[in-house]
VOGU-3710 file (C-alpha; in Angstrom, 3 decimals, decimal comma):
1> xxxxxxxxxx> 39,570/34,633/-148,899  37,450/32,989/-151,555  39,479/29,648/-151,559  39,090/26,980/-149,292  40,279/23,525/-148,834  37,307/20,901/-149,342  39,086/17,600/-149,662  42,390/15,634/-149,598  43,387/12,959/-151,498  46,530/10,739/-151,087
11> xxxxxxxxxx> 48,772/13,557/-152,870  46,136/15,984/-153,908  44,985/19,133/-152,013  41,269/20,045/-153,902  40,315/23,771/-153,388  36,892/25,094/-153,934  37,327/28,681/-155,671  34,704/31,652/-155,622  34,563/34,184/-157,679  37,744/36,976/-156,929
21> xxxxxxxxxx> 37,437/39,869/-154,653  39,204/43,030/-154,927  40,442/43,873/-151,674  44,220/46,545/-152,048  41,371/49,339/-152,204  40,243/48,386/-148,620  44,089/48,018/-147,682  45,827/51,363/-146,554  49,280/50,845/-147,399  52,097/51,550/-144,963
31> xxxxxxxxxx> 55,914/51,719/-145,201  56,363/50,357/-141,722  57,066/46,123/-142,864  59,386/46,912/-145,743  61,101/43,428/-147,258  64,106/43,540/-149,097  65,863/39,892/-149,138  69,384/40,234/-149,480  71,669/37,183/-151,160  74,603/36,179/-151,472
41> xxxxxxxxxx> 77,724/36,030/-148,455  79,987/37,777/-146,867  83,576/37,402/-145,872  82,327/36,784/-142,364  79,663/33,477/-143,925  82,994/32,026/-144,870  83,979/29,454/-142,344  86,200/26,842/-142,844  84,388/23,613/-143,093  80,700/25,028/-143,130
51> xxxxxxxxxx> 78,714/23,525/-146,402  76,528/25,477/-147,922  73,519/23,347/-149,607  71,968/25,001/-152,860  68,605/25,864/-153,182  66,663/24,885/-156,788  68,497/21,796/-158,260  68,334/21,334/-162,188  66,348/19,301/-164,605  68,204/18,396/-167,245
61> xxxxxxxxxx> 66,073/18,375/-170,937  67,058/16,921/-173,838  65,730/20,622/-175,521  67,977/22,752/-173,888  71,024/20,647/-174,264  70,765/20,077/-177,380  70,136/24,077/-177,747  72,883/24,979/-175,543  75,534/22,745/-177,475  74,502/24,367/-180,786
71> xxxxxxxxxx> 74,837/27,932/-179,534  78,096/27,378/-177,794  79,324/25,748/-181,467  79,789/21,991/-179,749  81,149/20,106/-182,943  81,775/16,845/-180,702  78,620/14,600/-182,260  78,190/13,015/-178,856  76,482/16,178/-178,161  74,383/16,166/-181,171
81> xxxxxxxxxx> 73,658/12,948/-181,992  71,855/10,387/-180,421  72,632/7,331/-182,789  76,124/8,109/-182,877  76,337/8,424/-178,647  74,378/5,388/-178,223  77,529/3,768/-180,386  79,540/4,809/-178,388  78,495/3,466/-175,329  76,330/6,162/-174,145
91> xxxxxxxxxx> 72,977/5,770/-173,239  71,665/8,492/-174,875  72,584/12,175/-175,736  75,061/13,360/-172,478  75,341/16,641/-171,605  78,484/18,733/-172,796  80,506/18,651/-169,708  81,330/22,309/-169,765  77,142/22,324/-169,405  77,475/20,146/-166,732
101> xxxxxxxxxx> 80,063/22,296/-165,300  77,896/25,824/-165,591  74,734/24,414/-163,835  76,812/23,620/-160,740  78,788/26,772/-160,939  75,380/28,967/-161,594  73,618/26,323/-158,768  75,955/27,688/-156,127  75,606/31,223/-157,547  73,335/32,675/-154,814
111> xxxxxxxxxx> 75,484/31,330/-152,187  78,797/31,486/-153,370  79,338/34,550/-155,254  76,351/36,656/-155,596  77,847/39,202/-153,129  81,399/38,156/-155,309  83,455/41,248/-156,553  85,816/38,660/-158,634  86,218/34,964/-159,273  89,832/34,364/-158,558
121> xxxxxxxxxx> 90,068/31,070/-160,846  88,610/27,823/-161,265  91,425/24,461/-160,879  90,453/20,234/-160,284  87,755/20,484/-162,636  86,825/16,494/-162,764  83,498/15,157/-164,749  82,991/11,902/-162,691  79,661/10,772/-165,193  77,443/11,202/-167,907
131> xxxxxxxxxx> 74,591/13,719/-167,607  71,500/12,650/-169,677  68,389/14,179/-170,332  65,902/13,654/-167,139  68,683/13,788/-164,660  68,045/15,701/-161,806  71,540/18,028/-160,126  71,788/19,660/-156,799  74,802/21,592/-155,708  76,632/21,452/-152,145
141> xxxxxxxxxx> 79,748/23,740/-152,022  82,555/23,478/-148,500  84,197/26,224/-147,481  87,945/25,368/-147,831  90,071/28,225/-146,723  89,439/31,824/-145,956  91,871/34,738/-145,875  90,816/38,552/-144,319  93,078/41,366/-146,369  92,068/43,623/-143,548
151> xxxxxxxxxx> 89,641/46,232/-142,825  88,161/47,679/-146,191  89,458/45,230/-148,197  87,387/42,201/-149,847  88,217/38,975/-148,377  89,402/35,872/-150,359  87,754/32,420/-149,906  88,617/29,206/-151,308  85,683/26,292/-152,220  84,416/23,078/-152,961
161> xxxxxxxxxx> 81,484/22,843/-155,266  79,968/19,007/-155,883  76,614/18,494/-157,860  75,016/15,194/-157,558  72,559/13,590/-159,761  68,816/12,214/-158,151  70,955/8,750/-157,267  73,462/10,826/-154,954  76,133/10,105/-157,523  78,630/13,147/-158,063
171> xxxxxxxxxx> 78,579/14,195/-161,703  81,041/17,038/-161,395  83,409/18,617/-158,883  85,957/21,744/-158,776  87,707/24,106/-156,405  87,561/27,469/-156,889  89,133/31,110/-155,260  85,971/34,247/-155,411  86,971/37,695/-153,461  84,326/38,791/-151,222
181> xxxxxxxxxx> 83,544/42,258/-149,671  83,514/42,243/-145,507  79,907/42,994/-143,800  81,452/44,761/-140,832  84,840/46,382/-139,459  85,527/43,414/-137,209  88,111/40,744/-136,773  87,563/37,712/-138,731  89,725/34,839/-138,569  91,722/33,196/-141,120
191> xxxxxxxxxx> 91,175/29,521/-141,383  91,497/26,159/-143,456  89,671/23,431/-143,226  90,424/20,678/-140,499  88,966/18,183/-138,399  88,360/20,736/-135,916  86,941/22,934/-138,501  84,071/20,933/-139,774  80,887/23,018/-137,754  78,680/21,145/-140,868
201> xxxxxxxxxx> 76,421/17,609/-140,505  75,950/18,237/-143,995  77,062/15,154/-146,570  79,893/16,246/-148,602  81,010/13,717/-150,855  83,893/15,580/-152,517  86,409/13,305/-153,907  90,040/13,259/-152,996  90,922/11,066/-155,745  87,852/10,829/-158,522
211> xxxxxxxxxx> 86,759/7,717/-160,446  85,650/9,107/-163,320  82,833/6,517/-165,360  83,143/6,637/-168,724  81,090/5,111/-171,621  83,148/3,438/-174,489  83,245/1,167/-177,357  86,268/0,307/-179,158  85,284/0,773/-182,106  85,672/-2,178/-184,718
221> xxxxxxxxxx> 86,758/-3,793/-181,377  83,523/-4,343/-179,971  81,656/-7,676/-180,236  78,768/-8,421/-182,554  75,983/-8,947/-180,120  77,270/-5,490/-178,383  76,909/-3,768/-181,499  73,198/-5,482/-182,560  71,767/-3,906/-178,442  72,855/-1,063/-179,357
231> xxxxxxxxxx> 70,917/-0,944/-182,492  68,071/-2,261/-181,061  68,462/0,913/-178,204  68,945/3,589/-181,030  65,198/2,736/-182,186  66,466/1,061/-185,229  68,922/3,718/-186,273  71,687/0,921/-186,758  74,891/3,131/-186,217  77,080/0,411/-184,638
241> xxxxxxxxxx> 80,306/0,965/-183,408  83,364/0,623/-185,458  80,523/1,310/-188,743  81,453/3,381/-191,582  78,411/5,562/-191,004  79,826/6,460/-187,412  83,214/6,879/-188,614  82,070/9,199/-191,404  80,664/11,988/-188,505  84,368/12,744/-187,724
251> xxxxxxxxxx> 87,696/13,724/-188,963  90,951/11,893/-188,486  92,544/15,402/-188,520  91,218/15,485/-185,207  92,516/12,313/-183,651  94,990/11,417/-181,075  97,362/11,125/-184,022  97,300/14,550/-184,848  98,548/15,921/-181,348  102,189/17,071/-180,753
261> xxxxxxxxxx> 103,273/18,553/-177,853  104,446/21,951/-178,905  102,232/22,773/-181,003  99,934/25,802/-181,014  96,549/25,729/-182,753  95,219/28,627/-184,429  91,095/28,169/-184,703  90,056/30,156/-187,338  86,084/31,544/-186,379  85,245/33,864/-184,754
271> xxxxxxxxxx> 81,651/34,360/-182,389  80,128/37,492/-181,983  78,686/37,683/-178,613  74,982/39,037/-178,630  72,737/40,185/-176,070  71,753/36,194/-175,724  74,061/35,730/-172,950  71,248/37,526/-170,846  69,381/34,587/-171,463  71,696/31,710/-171,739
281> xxxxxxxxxx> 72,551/33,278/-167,985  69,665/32,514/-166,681  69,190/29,058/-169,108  71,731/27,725/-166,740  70,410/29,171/-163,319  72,993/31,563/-162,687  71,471/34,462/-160,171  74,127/36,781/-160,346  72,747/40,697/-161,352  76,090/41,562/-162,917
291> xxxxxxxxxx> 75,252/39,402/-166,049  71,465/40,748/-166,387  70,604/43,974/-164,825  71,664/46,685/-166,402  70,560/49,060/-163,609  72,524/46,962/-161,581  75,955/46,795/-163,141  75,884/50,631/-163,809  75,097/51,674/-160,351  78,780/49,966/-160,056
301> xxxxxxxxxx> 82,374/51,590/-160,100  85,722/50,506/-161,262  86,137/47,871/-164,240  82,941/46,113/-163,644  80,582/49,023/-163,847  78,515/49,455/-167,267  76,943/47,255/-168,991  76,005/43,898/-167,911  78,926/41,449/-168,532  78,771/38,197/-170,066
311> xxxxxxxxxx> 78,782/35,165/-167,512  82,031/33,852/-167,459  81,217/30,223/-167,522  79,485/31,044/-171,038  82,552/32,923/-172,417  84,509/29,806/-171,556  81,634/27,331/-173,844  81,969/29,610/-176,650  85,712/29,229/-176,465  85,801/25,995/-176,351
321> xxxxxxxxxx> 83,189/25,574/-179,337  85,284/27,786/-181,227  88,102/24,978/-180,614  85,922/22,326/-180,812  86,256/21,089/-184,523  89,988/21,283/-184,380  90,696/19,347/-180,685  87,811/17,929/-179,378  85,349/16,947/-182,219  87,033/12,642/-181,378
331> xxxxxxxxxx> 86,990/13,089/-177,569  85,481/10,770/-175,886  85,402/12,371/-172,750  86,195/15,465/-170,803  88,823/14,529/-168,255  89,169/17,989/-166,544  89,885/21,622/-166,712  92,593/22,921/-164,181  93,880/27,175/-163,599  91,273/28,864/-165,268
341> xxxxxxxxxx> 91,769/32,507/-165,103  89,172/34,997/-166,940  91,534/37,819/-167,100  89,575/40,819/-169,043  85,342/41,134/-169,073  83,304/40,382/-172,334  80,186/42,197/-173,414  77,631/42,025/-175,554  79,075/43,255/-179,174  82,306/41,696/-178,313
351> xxxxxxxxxx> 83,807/39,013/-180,949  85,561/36,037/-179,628  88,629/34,109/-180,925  90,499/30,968/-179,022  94,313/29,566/-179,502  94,998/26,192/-178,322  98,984/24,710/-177,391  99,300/21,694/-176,905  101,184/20,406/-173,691  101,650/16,548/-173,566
361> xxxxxxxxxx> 100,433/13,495/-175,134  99,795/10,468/-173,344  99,011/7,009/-175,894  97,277/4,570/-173,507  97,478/1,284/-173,520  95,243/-1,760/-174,792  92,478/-3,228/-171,766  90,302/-5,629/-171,669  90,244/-9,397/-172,544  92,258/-10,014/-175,232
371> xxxxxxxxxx> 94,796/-7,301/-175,148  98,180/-7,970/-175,729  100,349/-6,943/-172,839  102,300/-3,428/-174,259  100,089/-2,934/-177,033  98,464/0,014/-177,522  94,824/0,852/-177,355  92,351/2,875/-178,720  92,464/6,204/-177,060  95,077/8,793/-175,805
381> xxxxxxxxxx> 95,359/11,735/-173,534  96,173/15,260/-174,570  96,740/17,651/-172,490  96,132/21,428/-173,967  95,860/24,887/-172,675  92,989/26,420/-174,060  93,246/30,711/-174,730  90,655/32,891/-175,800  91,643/36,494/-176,716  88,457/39,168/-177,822
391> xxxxxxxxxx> 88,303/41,673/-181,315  91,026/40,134/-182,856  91,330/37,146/-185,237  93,093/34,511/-183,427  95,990/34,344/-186,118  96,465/38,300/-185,627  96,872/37,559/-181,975  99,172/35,238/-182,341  101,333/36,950/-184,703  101,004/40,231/-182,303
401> xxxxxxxxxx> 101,902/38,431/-178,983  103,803/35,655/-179,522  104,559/32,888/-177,098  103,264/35,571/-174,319  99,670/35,019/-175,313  100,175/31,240/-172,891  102,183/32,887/-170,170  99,604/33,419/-167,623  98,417/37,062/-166,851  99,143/36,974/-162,756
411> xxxxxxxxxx> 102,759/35,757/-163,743  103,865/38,706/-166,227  104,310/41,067/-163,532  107,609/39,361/-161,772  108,304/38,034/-165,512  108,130/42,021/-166,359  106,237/41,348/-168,855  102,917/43,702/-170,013  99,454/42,086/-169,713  97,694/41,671/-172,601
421> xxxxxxxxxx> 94,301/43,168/-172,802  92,553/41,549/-175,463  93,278/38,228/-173,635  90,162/37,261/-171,882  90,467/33,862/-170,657  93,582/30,796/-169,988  92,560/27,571/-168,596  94,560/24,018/-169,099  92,170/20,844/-170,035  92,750/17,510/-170,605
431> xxxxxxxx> 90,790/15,050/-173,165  90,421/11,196/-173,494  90,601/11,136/-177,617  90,228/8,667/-179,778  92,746/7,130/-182,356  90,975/6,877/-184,873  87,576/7,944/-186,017  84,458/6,184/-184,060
//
C-alpha cells in the first residue's frame, strides 16, 4: 500500500500518500470468494415484535424539497414559500408531508420490502411535526403480525414504520400489509405481536394515540408583536399573518367553506409520467430494483414483469398535486392518510388523472384566550377520499364509471361488481383547512 497513517488529530486521521501502484496485473484472479449481498426479507425474518432499524437516515435540503414539491405539482404555498410559512407559524419552508411520508417508506425499503412481491396497503398514516430543511430522519419499522399461506405461497406481514428526526422526535408513522415470498419449505408460525412476542431491545416509539404539533396563526387573529417576530424572522420580507399580501397567495374557492360532504371533485390536469421517476426513486432513497432496473423487472413474470414501474409512493404525490389546487392549496396541515390501495402499476408514458369525494366536514371550534365558548374558529376538518385513475381525463372517468370509481377494488368482487383497470390508486385523507384565506 502507498498510504499510511502519519498523525491523528482530535477528529482527523492525516494520511501520507505515494504515488499509485498498479497491482490487478500481479493478482491472478479466482472464482473461489464470490460476493453477492442479498437484501431484503423473507417470510421467515418476519417475527412478531422484532424491529428492524434502517440503515442510511436522510438529510433533508431545502433544494430538493423545494424540487420535489414542484415536480409533484404541490400548489399548497407552505411548500413554496418561505415568507408565507413563516406567517403561518412555521419556522421555515416544511416538507410536504407526503415527502415526509416517502423517505420513511423508501428508508425501510431494503428491509421491508425489497424481497416484496406486493404492498398490500398503507392505513394510520399520522404526520406528528414539521420537517424543515437540515433535519436529519432515521427509520425503525416492528413487525406487527405475520400470516404463512402455505408452502409456495408468499407470506403476508403486517408493520410499523416510525422515522424520527436528530432530537428522537417522531415526524411520521403508518402501518402497512407487503406479501413476501418464503426462503424455505418449512413451517413458520403465524403470530401477532404481544408481550411475549417482543424478542427486540430496540426503542420503538410508535404512538398509540399521536399528538400531532402543528404550527398556526390565526390569521387577522394574531397579536401585533407576533406578527412584527415574524417579520423580523422572514429577513425583512414582512408577510404577516392575517396581511393582504398572504391572503392574496390563495383562493377562497379552496377553503373550508367550500367543502360538502357528497360531493365529488373532478381535477381537471393531467401529468404525464416520464422516465424521471427513475430518479425521483432514488431522490427519496428508495432501494427497490423494480422501480430502476430494467434488467431486473424483465427477468420477472406475471403483471410486474417489463418495464420498470413507477414507485408507488411517487404515483400517490403526483395525485395528490394534481388535487392540490382544488382541496389542499388552504390546508394547514396534513392530518393523515388511511386504506391506501395502489390497485393497477404505472409506467413511464403513462398520463395521470385524480377524482376527489368528499366524506365529512368537521367546523372546529374557537381556542385560545379570548374565545367565546361555542364560537367557531378558524379552521375545519375535511375528510376526502382521494382517486387517481391513468389515460383517461378524470371527467371521462367519471362519466364512464360512475359512483364505482370510490368503491374500493378488493370489495367489487362480493359486491359483483367488475374492477376497473384504469383505476390505479384509492386512499382516504384528512386535512386541517383553513376558513378563510391566510
Amino acid at each position: 500500500m502507498s498510504e499510511s497513517i502519519i498523525k491523528r488529530k482530535d477528529r482527523e486521521l492525516v494520511f501520507e500518500a505515494g504515488p499509485f501502484q498498479a497491482v490487478a496485473a500481479e493478482v491472478a484472479p479466482t472464482l473461489d470468494e464470490v460476493v453477492r449481498r442479498e437484501y431484503g426479507r423473507a417470510l421467515e425474518d418476519f417475527v412478531p415484535g422484532t424491529v428492524f432499524v434502517h440503515p442510511r437516515g436522510f438529510t433533508f435540503d431545502r433544494g430538493t424539497m423545494i424540487a420535489y414539491a414542484r415536480t409533484f405539482m404541490e400548489a399548497n404555498p407552505l411548500h413554496l414559500n418561505e415568507a408565507y410559512a413563516l406567517s403561518q407559524g412555521y419556522t421555515g419552508l416544511p416538507a410536504a408531508a407526503h415527502m415526509v411520508m416517502n423517505v420513511a417508506l423508501s428508508l425501510g425499503v431494503q428491509n421491508d420490502s425489497e424481497k416484496a412481491i406486493a404492498n398490500l396497503g398503507y392505513w394510520d398514516v399520522r404526520f406528528l411535526r414539521p420537517v424543515y430543511a437540515g433535519d436529519t430522519l432515521r427509520g425503525l419499522t416492528r413487525v406487527v403480525e405475520r400470516k404463512d399461506r402455505g408452502v409456495g405461497k408468499p407470506g403476508i406481514a403486517t408493520i410499523e414504520t416510525l422515522a424520527v428526526n436528530q432530537d428522537d422526535k417522531v415526524v411520521v408513522q403508518y402501518r402497512r400489509k407487503v406479501m413476501v415470498p418464503r426462503r424455505g419449505d418449512g413451517p413458520i408460525p403465524d403470530g401477532e405481536l404481544s408481550a411475549e412476542a417482543v424478542p427486540s431491545t430496540v426503542a420503538f416509539p410508535w404512538h398509540d394515540t399521536p399528538k400531532l404539533h402543528v404550527p398556526f396563526i390565526a390569521g387577522p387573529r394574531a397579536a401585533a408583536g407576533e406578527a412584527l417576530s415574524l417579520a423580523k424572522a422572514s429577513r425583512g420580507v414582512r408577510l404577516g399573518p392575517g396581511s393582504e399580501a398572504a391572503r392574496e397567495l390563495t383562493s377562497e374557492a379552496s377553503c373550508f367553506g367550500a367543502f360538502k360532504p357528497g360531493q365529488i371533485w373532478v381535477h381537471r390536469n393531467g401529468r404525464t409520467v416520464t422516465d424521471e421517476h427513475v430518479n425521483w426513486t432514488y431522490q427519496v432513497g428508495n432501494t427497490h430494483p423494480l422501480h430502476f432496473d430494467r434488467l431486473y423487472s424483465k427477468s420477472l413474470s406475471g403483471p410486474m414483469a417489463g418495464e420498470p414501474i413507477v414507485y408507488g409512493g411517487l404515483v400517490f404525490a403526483w395525485l395528490l398535486g394534481l388535487a392540490s389546487r382544488d382541496v389542499s392549496e388552504n390546508a394547514v396541515w396534513e392530518l393523515g392518510f388511511h386504506a391506501g390501495f395502489h390497485t393497477q402499476p404505472t409506467f413511464a408514458g403513462d398520463t395521470l388523472a385524480a377524482l376527489t369525494r368528499v366524506l365529512s366536514v368537521e367546523a372546529l371550534p374557537a381556542v385560545g384566550a379570548g374565545a367565546e365558548p361555542g364560537s367557531e374558529g378558524a379552521l375545519g376538518i375535511v375528510r376526502m377520499q382521494l382517486v387517481g385513475v391513468k389515460n383517461l381525463r378524470a371527467e371521462e372517468a367519471l362519466a364512464r364509471f360512475g359512483a364505482d370509481l370510490f368503491i374500493a377494488e378488493d370489495d367489487k368482487k362480493k359486491l359483483g361488481k367488475e374492477k376497473i383497470a384504469e383505476k390505479v390508486f384509492e386512499i382516504e385523507r384528512t386535512l386541517l383547512v383553513r376558513r378563510d384565506p391566510a
